[in-house]
C-alpha positions as CSV (number, residue, x, y, z in Angstrom):
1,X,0.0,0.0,0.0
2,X,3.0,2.4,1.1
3,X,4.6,2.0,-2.4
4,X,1.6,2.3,-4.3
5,X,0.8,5.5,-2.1
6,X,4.5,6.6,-3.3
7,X,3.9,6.4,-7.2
8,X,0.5,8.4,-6.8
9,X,2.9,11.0,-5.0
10,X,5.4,11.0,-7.1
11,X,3.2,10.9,-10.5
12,X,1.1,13.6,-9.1
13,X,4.3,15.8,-8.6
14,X,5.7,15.4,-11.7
15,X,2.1,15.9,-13.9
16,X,2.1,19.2,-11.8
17,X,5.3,20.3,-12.9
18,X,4.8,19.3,-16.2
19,X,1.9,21.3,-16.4
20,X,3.8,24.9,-15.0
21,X,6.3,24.3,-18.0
22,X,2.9,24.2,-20.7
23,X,0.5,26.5,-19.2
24,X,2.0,29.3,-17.7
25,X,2.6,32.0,-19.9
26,X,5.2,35.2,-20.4
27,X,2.1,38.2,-19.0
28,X,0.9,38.9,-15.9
29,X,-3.1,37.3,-15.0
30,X,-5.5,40.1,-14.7
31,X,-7.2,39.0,-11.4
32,X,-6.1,39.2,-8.0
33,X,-4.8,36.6,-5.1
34,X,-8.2,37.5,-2.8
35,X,-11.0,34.8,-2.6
36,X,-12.2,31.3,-1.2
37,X,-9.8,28.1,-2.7
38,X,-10.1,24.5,-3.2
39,X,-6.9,22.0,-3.9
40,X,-5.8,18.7,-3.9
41,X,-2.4,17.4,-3.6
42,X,-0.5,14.5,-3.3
43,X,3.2,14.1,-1.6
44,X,5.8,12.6,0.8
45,X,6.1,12.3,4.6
46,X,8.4,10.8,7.4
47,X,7.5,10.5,11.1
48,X,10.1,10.8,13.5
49,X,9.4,8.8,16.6
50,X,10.6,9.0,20.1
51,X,9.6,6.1,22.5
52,X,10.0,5.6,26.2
53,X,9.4,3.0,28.2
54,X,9.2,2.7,31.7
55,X,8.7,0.4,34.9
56,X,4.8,1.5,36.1
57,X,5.1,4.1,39.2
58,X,3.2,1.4,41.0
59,X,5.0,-1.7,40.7
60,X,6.4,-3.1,43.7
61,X,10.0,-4.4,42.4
62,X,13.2,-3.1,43.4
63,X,15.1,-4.6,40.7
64,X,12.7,-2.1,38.0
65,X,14.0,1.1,39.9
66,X,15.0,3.1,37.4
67,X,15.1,1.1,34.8
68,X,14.0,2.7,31.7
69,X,15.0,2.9,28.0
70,X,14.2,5.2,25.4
71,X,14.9,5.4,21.3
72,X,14.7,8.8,19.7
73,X,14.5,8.9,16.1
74,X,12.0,6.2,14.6
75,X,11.6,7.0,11.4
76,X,9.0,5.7,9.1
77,X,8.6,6.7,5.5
78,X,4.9,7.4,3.5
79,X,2.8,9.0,1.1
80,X,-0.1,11.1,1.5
81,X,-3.4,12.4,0.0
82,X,-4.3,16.0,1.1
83,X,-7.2,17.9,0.8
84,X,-7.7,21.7,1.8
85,X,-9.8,24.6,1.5
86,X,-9.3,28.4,2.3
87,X,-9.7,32.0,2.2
88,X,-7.0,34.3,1.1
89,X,-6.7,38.8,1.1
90,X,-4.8,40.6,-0.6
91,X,-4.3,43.4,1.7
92,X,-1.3,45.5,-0.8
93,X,0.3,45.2,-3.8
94,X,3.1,42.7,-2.7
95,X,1.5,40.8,0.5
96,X,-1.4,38.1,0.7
97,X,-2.9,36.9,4.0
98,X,-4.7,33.5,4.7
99,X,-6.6,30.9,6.5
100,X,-6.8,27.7,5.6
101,X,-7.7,24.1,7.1
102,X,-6.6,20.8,5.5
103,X,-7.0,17.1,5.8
104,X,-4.6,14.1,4.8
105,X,-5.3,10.6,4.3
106,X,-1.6,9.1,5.1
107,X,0.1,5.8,4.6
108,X,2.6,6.2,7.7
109,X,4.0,3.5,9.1
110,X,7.1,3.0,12.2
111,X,8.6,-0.2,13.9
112,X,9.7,-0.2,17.3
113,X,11.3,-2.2,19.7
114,X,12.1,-1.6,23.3
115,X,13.8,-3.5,25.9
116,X,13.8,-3.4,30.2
117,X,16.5,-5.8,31.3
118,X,15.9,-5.2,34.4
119,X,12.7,-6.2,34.5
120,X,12.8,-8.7,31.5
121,X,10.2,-6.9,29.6
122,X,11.0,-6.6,26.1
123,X,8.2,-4.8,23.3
124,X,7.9,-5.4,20.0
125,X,5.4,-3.3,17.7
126,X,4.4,-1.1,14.8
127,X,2.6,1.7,14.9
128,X,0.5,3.0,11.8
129,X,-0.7,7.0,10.8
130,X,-3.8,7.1,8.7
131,X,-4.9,9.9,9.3
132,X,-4.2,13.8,9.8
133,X,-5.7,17.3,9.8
134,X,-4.5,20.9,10.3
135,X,-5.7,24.5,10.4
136,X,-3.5,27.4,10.1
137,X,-2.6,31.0,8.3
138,X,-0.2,32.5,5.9
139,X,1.5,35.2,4.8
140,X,2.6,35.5,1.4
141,X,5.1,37.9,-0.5
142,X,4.7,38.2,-3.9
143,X,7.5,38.7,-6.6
144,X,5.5,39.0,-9.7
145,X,1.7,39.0,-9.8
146,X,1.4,35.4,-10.8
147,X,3.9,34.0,-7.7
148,X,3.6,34.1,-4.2
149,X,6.3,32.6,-1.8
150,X,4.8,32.3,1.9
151,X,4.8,31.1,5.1
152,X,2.8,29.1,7.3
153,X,2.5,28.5,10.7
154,X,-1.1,26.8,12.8
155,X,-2.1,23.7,14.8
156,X,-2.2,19.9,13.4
157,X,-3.5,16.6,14.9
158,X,-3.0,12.8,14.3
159,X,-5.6,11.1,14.0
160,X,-6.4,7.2,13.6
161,X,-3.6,6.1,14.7
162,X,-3.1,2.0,15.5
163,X,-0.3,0.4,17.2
164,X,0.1,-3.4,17.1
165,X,2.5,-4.8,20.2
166,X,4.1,-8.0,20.9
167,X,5.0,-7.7,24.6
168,X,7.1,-10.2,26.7
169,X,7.5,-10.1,30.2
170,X,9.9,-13.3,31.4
171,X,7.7,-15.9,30.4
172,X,4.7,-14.1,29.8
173,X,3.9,-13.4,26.2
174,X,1.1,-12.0,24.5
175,X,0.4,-10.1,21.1
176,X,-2.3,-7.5,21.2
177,X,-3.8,-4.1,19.9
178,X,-2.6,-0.8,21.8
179,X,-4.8,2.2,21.9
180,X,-1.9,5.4,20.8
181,X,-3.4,8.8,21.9
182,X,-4.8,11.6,19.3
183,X,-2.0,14.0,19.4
184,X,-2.5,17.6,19.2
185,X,0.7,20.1,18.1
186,X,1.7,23.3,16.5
187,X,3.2,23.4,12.6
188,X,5.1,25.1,10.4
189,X,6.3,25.8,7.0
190,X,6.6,27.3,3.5
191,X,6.3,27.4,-0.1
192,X,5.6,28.7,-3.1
193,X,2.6,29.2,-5.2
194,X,2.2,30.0,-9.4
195,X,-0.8,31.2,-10.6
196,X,-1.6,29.5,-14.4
197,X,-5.1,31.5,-15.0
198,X,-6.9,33.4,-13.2
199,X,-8.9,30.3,-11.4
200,X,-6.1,27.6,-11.4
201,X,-2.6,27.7,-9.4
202,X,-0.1,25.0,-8.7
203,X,1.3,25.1,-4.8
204,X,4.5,23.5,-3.7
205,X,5.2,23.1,0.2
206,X,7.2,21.8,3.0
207,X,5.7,21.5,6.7
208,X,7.1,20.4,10.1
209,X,4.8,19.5,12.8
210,X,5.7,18.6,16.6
211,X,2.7,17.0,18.2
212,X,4.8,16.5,21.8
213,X,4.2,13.3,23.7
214,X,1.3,11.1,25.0
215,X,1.1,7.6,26.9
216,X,0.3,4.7,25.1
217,X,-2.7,2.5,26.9
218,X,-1.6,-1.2,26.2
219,X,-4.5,-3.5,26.8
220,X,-6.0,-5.8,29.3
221,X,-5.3,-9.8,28.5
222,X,-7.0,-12.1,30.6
223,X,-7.4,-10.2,33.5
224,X,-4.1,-8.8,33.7
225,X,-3.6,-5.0,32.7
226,X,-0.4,-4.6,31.0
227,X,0.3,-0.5,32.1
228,X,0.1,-2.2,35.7
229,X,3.6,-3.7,34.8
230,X,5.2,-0.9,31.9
231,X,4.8,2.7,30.6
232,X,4.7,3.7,27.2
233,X,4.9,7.3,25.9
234,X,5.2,7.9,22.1
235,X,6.4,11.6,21.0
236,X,6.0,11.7,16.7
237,X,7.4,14.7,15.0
238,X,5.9,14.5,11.2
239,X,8.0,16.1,8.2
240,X,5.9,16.0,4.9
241,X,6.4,17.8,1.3
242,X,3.9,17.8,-1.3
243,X,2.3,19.8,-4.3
244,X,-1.0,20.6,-5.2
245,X,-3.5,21.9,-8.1
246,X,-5.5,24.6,-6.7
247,X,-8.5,26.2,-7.8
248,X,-10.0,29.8,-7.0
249,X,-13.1,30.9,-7.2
């Protein structure tokens, strides 16, 4: 699914590009950068994962004190499907300002693996982004009428997210389905965008979005609840580039 996810992408991109070289032309478009826009885009993404693991606050053992382990850095590599609409003013001859609020369907995927020795837990798992939305605001500068080179800055959330664990502790084993929290975080980023007529534009842009940490509830198995024993926290950072067609009413 990842790869196929990737060829859309990367099909998408270069169809846009292709498209700049025939359509735009040598004189300026007659309308202005103010109005309500629609666009749909395709492009690529890695989520950086940092993952720590602790002994529960609870549990009676001396041998877990202060045993912990962390990795920082869990990358995993995807393609996504974006969606976004918005509302853009011209407010003087060079400068644009904007709202806008997207959605991406994502193909997202990281592998972990953490180990306690001193507790002889050991974790296995994969966690999987389907899902993700934003809201935000620009400011644009532009160079020639038709191009505007801006900035972006807002808040973004995972959602949909599903981890699958494989969780040993000694000689206990079991394989189940963790619930990973909906993470909320602040964005940023820039672009460009090229006008081709007065309704349609192509966008190119680059985000980052820190969505800070959350606990990861592993699940009950036969009685026993597994965050009586461990602690999970997942903190995902989420790099993604992409281009779109935009249209302007």
């Amino acid at each position: 699914m990842i790869k196929v996810f990737q060829v859309f992408a990367l099909s998408f991109c270069a169809v846009a590009l292709c498209a700049t070289a025939a359509l735009a032309g040598p004189g300026e478009l007659t309308g202005g950068w103010t109005g309500v826009h629609l666009s749909i885009g395709a492009g690529l993404g890695q989520m950086t994962t940092e993952l720590r693991a602790a002994p529960d606050a609870d549990l009676n053992d001396p041998g877990a004190a202060g045993a912990t382990a962390s990795f920082d850095g869990i990358a995993a590599n995807g393609a996504s499907l974006n969606f976004s609409a918005g509302v853009d003013y011209q407010f003087a001859p060079r400068f644009v300002a904007g709202a806008f609020i997207d959605y991406d369907v994502q193909d997202l995927e990281t592998n972990v693996d953490v180990s306690i020795p001193g507790i002889g837990v050991r974790a296995d798992g994969r966690i999987e982004v389907n899902r993700s939305w934003a809201i935000g605001g620009r400011i644009g500068y532009l160079p020639s009428a038709n191009t505007m080179i801006f900035a972006t800055a807002g808040i973004a959330q995972l959602g949909s997210t599903e981890a699958h664990l494989s969780l040993a502790i000694d000689t206990f084993h079991v394989d189940a389905r963790a619930s990973v929290p909906t993470l909320t975080g602040a964005f940023i980023g820039g672009g460009f965008e090229t006008r081709l007529t007065d309704h349609i534009s192509l966008r190119g842009e680059y985000r980052y979005a820190d969505f800070g940490s959350g606990d990861v509830t592993l699940p009950t198995v036969d009685g026993t609840d597994l965050n009586d024993f461990v602690s999970l926290r997942a903190a995902p950072a989420l790099h993604t580039e992409r281009a779109s067609v935009v249209y302007r009413f």
